[in-house]
N, C-alpha and C positions, 0 to 999 in steps of 0.2 A: 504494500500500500504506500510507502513512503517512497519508493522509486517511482511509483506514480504521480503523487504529486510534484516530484522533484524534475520529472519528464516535461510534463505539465509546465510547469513555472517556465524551466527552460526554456518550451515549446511559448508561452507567453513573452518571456523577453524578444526571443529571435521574430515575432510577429511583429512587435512594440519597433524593434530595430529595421523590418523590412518596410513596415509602410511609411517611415521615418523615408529611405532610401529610395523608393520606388512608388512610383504613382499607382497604387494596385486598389483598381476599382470592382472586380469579381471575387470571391470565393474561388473559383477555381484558378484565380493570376495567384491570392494568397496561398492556396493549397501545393501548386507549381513552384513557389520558388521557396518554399518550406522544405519540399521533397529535394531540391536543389540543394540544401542547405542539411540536408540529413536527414530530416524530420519523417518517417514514417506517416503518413498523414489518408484519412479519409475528409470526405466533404463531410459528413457530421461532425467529426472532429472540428475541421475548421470554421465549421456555422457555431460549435457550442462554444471556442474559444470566442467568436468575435460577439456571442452576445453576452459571455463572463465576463469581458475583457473591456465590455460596455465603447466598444468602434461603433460608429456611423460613418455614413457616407457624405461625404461634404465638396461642393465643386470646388476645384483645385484653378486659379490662377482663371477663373471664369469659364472654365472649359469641362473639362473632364468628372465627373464624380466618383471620388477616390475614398477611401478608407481612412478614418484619423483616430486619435485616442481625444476620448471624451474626457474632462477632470472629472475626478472624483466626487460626487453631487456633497456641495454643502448641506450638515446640516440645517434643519427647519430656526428659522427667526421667525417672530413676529406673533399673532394669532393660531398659526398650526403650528409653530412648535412649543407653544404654550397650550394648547390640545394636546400634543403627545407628552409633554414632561406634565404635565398635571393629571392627566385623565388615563393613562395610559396603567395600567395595575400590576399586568403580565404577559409575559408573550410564552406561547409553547408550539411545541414544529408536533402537527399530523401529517407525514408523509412530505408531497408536498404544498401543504398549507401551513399556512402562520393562521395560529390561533389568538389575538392579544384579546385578554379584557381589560376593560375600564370602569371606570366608575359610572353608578347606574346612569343613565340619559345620555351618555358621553360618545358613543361610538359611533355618532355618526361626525364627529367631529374630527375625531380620530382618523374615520375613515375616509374624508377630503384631505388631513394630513396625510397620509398615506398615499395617495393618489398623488400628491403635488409633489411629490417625492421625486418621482418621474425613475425612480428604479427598473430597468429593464429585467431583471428577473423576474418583475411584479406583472401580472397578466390582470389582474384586478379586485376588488373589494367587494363584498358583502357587511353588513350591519346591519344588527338587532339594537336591542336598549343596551346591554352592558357587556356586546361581545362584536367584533369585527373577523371574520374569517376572508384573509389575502389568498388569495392562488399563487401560487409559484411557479414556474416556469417546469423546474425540475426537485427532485429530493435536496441533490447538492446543491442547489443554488435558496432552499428555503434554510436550511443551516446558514448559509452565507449571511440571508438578509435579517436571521434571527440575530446574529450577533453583530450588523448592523445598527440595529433597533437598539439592542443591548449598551453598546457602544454611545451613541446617538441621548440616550437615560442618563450615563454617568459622567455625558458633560456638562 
């Protein structure tokens, strides 16, 4: 398991470093110059790097639309992040769903927090009175966003 992730990581900077280098507007240019570079690579592989890896596509120099790295989403200011540090109670991972509750009447406030997050692992929200159930993209990727959240709590 820890060579996997270590593969991974790897397999994440050499992506980081090619579209850095190279105007790579498909899945299959990035999948190409990975295998070029050693990488063992299939196109799901390289579709589940580029939505972990949180890339878009953005036109390069007015032309072409190319692959970039996204920063890392600031935490929430303002009204929603005062929703999620105040209302926010617990978060638990079913499969892949994030479970958070809140304080009773809260989650749906939560749950526009959440949304404005703009987290690409996040496929989208449900809310009741004191529970919000997120969808996650994958298993691995609701761990992710659960310590996220976690994260996100103890600043």
């Amino acid at each position: 398991m820890i060579g996997v992730i270590i593969m991974k990581n790897e397999r994440h900077q050499a992506i980081a470093s090619l579209i850095e280098k190279y105007q790579i507007g498909t899945q299959e240019e990035l999948a190409e110059k990975l295998r070029e570079s050693g990488f063992n690579v299939t196109q799901a592989t390289v579709s589940r790097d580029i939505r972990q890896m949180n890339l878009k596509k953005a036109p390069i120099n007015g032309g072409k639309s190319c692959y970039v790295m996204m920063k890392e989403e600031a935490p929430l200011t303002g009204a929603y992040g005062r929703a999620l540090k105040e209302s926010l109670v617990s978060v638990d991972v079913a499969m892949n769903l994030l479970v958070l509750k809140t304080h009773p009447g809260m989650a749906m406030a939560v749950a526009a927090a959440v949304d404005a997050l703009n987290f690409g692992e996040i496929v989208g929200t449900i809310a009741g009175d004191d529970t919000v159930m997120v969808a996650i993209r994958t298993v691995e990727d609701a761990q992710a966003v659960k310590k996220k959240f976690q994260e996100m709590l103890m600043s």
